[in-house]
C-alpha positions in Angstrom: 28.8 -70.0 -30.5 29.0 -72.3 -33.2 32.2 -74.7 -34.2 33.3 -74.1 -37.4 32.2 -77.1 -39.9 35.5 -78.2 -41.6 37.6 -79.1 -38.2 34.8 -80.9 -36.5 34.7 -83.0 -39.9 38.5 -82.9 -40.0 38.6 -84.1 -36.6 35.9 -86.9 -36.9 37.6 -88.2 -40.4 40.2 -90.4 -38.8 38.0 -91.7 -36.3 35.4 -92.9 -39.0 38.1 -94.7 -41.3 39.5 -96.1 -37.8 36.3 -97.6 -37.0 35.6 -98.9 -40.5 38.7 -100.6 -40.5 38.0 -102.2 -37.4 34.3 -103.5 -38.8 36.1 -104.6 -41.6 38.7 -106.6 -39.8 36.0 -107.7 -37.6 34.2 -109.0 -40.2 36.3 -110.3 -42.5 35.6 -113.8 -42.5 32.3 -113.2 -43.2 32.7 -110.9 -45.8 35.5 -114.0 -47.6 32.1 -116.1 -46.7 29.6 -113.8 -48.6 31.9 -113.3 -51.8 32.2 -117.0 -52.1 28.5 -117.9 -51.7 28.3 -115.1 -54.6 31.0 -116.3 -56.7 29.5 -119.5 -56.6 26.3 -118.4 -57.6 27.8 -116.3 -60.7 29.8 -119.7 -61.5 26.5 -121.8 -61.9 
């Protein structure tokens, strides 16, 4: 009895963009951080 492919990945679609807006909002700062250090570096 196996689920059918394209609603379990339909279902699970939202969840993963919910959770990798979370990371992202989570860690924000740190991404601003890291794009600085590297902007800096391009800049020298």
């Amino acid at each position: 009895m196996n689920a059918p492919p394209l609603p379990a990945v339909h279902h699970r679609k939202p969840f993963v963009i919910e959770s990798l807006l979370f990371f992202i909002r989570r860690s924000s700062l740190k991404i601003v951080i890291f794009v600085g250090k590297i902007a800096k570096m391009t800049q020298i």
